[in-house]
C-alpha positions in Angstrom: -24.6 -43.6 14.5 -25.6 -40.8 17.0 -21.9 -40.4 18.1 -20.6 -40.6 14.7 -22.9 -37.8 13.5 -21.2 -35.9 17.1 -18.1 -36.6 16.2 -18.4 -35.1 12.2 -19.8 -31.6 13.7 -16.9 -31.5 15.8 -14.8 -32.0 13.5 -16.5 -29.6 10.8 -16.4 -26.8 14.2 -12.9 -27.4 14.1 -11.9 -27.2 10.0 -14.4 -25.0 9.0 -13.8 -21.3 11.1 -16.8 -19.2 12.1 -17.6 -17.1 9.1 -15.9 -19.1 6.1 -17.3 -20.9 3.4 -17.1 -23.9 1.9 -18.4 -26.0 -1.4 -19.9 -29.1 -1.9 -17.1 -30.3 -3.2 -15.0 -29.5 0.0 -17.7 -30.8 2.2 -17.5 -34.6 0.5 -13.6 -34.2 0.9 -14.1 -34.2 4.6 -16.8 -36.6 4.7 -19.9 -34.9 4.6 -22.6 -36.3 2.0 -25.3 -34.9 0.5 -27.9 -36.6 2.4 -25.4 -35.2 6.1 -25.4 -31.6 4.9 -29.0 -31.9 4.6 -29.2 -33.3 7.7 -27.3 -30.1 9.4 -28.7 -27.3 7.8 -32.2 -28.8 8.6 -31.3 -28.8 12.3 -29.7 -25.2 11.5 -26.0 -26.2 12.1 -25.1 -25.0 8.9 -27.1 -22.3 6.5 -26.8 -21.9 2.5 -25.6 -18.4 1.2 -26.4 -19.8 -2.1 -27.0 -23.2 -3.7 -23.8 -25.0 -3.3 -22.2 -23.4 -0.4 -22.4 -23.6 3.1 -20.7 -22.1 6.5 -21.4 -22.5 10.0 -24.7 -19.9 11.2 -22.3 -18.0 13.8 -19.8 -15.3 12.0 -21.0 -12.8 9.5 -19.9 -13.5 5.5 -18.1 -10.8 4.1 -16.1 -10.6 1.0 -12.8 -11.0 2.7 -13.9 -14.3 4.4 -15.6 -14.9 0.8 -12.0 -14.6 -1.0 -10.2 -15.8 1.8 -12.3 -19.2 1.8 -11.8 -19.7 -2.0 -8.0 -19.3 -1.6 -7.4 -21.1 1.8 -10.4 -24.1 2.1 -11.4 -24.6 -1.4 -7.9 -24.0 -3.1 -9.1 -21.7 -6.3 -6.0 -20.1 -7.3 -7.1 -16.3 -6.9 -5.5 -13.4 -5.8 -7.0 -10.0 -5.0 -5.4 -7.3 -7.5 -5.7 -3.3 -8.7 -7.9 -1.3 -7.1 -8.8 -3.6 -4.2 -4.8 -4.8 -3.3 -4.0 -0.9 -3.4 -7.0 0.0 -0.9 -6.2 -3.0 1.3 -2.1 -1.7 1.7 -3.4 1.6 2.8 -3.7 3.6 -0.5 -7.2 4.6 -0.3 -6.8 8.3 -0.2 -7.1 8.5 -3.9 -9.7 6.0 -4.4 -12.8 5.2 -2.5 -13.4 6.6 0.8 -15.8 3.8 1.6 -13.9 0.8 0.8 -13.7 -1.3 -2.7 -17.5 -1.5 -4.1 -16.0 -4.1 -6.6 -13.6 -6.7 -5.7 -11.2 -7.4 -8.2 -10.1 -11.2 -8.3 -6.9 -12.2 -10.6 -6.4 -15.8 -11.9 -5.5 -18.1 -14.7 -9.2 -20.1 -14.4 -12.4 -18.4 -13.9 -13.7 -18.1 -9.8 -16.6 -20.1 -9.5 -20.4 -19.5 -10.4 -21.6 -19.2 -7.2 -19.2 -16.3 -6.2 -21.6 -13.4 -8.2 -24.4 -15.2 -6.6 -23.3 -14.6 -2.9 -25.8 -11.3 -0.9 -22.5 -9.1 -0.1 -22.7 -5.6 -1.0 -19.7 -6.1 -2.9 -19.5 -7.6 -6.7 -16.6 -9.2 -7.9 -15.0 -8.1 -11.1 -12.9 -11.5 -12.4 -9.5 -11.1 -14.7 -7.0 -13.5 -16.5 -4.0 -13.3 -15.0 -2.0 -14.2 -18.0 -3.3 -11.3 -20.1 -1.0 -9.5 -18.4 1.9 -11.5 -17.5 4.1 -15.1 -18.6 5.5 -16.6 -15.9 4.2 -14.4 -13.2 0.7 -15.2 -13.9 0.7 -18.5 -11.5 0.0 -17.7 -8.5 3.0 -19.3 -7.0 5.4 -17.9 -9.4 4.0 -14.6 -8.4 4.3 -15.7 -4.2 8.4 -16.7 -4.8 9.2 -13.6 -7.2 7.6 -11.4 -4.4 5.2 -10.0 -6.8 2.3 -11.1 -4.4 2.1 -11.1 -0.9 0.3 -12.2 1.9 -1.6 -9.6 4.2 -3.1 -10.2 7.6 -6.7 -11.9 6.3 -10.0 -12.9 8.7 -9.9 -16.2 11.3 -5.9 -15.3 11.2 -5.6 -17.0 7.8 -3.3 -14.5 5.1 -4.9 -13.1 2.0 -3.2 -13.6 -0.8 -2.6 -10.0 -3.0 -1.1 -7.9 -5.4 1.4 -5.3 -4.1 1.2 -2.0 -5.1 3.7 -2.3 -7.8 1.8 -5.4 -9.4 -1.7 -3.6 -8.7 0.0 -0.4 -10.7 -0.1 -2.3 -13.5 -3.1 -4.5 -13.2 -4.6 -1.1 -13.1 -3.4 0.5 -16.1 -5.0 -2.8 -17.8 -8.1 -1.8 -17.4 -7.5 1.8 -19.2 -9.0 3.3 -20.7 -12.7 1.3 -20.4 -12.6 1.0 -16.5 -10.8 2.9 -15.4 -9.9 6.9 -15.3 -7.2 8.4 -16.9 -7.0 11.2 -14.6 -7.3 9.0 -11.3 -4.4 6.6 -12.4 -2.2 10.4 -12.8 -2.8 11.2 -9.3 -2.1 7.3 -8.0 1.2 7.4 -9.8 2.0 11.1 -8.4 1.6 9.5 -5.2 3.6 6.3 -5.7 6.8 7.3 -4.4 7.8 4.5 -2.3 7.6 1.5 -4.8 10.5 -0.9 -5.3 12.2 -0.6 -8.8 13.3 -4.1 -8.4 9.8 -5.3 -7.9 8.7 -3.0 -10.8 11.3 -4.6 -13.3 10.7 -7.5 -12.6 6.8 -7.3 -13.2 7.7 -4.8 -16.9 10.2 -7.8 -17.9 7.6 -10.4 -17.9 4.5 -8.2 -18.9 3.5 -9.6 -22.5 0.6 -6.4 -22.6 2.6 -3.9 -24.7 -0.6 -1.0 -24.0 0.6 -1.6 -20.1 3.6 -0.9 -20.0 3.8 2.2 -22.4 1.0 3.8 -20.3 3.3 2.4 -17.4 6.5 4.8 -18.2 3.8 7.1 -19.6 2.8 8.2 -16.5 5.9 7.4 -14.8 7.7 10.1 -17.1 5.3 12.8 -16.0 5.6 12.6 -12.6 9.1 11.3 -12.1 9.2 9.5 -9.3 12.2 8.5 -7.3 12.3 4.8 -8.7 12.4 5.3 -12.6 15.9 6.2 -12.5 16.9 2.8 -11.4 14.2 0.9 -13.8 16.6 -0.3 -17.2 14.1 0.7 -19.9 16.3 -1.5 -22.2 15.2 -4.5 -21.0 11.2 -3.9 -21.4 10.2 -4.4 -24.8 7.4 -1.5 -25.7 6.5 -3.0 -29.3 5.8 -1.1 -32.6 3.0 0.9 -33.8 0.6 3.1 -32.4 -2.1 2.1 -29.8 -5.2 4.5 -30.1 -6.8 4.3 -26.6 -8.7 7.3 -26.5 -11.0 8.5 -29.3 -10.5 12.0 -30.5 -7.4 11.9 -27.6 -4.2 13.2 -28.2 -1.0 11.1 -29.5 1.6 11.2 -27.4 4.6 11.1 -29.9 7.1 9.2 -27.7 5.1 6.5 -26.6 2.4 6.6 -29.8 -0.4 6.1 -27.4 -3.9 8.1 -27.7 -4.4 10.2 -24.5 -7.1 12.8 -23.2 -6.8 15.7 -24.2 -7.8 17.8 -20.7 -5.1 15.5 -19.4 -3.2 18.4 -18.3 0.8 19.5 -17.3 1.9 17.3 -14.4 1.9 19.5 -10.9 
């Protein structure tokens, strides 16, 4: 019994890297049981975050690890989008100088309970994938359309993220209640390099009509490079006006409500 019990924290040093996390319910895949995990975090071979969870006591938990675990070991389908993909592919110059404060976590089912629980200085902000898109809102459509990508992650295992011209418009999503107006006109100014192949790929399969009118919104201000090889005839912008700013102005070629101290483009 001794040698079994040996053998199993081996084995858990060997599938479960210094610094990840895993769930009860990943624990009983491998063969750990209730009574077991009791058993090592007792004798201090594993420690509890939060109810439910465990990792090994070497490694500090941070919220890459955190994601990274949920994608990789416990197979949530989640991908790190907006604000957080953008800052993590170098574009942090116009957002936070300190790193993300709130990690934002795309998805067709919700993360789990235990995530909001976790003591990271971080918070995680969770959002429906297929608000925004059709097909491209499963993760593995989203990997094979080049939509997503994989970025160099912790314990040399990939995160799974947004690129910047799926971010773009995972942003504009969360206009105008979370996000600024005036930030997303300076992001866009600075979004010279994105790839208009990407970009219509991601408008064509966009079902949120408010996303992609702010999309060439913006894009017609500042006139970037790309939007001259983006076919606007293929991107359905709907009917009707969309009043996203009270007392805002209406922009008469996209009938969308914007500020009104949203001045002339530089």
């Amino acid at each position: 019994m001794a040698e079994q019990k040996v053998g199993k924290l081996n084995q858990l040093e060997r599938t479960l890297p210094e610094g990840l996390l895993a769930d009860a319910a990943w624990m009983e895949r491998h063969g750990y049981s209730t009574s077991l995990r009791s058993q090592y975090v007792s004798a201090g071979w594993l420690v509890q975050p939060v109810r439910g969870t465990y990792k090994r006591p070497l490694g500090e938990l941070d919220w890459q690890k955190t994601v990274v675990s949920l994608q990789r070991l416990m197979g949530h389908a989640l991908t790190v989008g907006g604000r957080t993909a953008l800052d993590l592919q170098g574009f942090s110059h116009y957002l936070s100088p300190t790193g993300p404060s709130t990690i934002h976590l795309y998805g067709r089912e919700s993360p789990p309970g235990w995530l909001s629980k976790l003591p990271l200085k971080e918070s995680f902000r969770f959002h429906r994938s297929q608000v925004l898109f059709t097909t491209l809102a499963a993760e593995k459509d989203g990997l094979q359309a080049g939509t997503l990508r994989e970025l160099p992650g912790p314990s040399d295992w990939p995160l799974v993220a947004s690129t910047p011209e799926r971010a773009l418009l995972e942003i504009l999503g969360e206009l105008p209640g979370h996000e600024s107006f005036h930030l997303v006109d300076m992001m866009v100014q600075s979004l010279n390099t994105l790839s208009p192949r990407r970009l219509q790929t991601l408008l064509a399969d966009c079902r949120n009509v408010k996303v992609k009118r702010l999309f060439f919104f913006f894009a017609d201000r500042h006139a970037p490079p790309w939007l001259r090889q983006i076919n606007r005839e293929e991107i359905s912008l709907g009917s009707g006006k969309r009043m996203l700013v009270k007392g805002g102005k209406l922009d008469p070629k996209y009938l969308i409500t914007v500020p009104e101290d949203l001045g002339a483009p530089e």
